[in-house]
N, C-alpha and C positions, 0 to 999 in steps of 0.2 A: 607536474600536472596539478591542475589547482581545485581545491577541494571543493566538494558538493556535498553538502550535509544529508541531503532526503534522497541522494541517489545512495551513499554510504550508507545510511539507514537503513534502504528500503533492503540490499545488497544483503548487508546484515541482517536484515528480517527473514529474509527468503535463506539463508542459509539456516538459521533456524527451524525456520518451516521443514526443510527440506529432513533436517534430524529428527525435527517431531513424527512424517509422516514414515522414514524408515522404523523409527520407534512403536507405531502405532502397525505398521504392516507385520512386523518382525517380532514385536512382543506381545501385541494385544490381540493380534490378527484380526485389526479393522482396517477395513479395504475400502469402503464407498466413502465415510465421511475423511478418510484420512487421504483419497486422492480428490475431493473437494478443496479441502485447505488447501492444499500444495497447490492445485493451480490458481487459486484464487491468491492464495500468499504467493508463492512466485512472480507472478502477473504485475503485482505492484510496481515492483522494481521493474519489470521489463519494459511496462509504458513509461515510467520514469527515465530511461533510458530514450528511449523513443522521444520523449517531449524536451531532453535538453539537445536533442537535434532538430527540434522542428523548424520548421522554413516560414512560419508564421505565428502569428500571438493566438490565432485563431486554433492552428495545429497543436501548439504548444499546451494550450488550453485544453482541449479536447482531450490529447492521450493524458494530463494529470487528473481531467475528470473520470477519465477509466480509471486509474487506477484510486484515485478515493471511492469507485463503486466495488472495486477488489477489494479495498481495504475494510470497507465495510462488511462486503460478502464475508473475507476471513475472520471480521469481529464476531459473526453471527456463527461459522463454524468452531471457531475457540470454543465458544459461550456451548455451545449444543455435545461440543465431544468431551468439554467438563461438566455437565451435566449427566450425565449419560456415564460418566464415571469412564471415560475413557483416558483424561488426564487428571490428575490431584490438584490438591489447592493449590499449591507451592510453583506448578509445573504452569499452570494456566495464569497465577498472580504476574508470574517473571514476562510470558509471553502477551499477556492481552494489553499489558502495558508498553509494551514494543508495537502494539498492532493502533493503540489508541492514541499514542506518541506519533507514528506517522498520519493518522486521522486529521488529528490537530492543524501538524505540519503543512499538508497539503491542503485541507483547506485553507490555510492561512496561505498559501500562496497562489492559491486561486483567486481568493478576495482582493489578494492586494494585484496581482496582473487585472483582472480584469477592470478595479478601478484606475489602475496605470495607463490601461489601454482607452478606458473612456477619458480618459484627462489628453491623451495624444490624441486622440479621434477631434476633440473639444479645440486643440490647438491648430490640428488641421484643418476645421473649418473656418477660424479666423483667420486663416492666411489668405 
């Protein structure tokens, strides 16, 4: 099976997510922002899945722009449940840089599909 860096990623990120929120349910007994994250940090990875099946550049585009609006949504609940003292420095430095890392990522491969897709759109009109 041949590897996908930001589906691996995102994969990894949401299993993270998913021990942060049994952590924050189980130890901290936060309930509202800690089922925020999860679905926002789950979600990532899920559209990611979704967009290396899509049936179009259009599709494809689409569900990775959900998920960098996920990734963002969970940059903003990281930030709010360390704040808030619901996770410590250490806990939130390891995590927001996995959340900022796929940020990046996916913008960066939105910018470049979609200049891909104008450079093909460009050579199908000169034909």
């Amino acid at each position: 099976m041949k590897e996908n860096l930001i589906k691996d990623k995102s994969f990894d990120f949401a299993v993270r997510i998913v021990n942060l929120h049994k952590h924050l349910t189980s130890e901290k007994k936060e309930y509202t922002m800690s089922m925020q994250v999860f679905r926002s940090g789950t979600s990532i990875g899920a559209n990611i899945s979704e967009a290396v099946q899509a049936i179009s550049t259009a599709d494809f585009l689409a569900k990775l722009s959900i998920s960098l609006k996920e990734a963002s949504e969970t940059d903003y609940w990281l930030r709010l449940l360390h704040k808030t003292g619901y996770i410590d420095d250490v806990e939130f430095k390891s995590i927001i840089y996995d959340c900022q890392e796929l940020i990046k990522l996916l913008t960066s491969i939105i910018k470049t599909s979609r200049n891909n897709n104008k450079l093909n759109n460009n050579d199908d009109m000169r034909k």
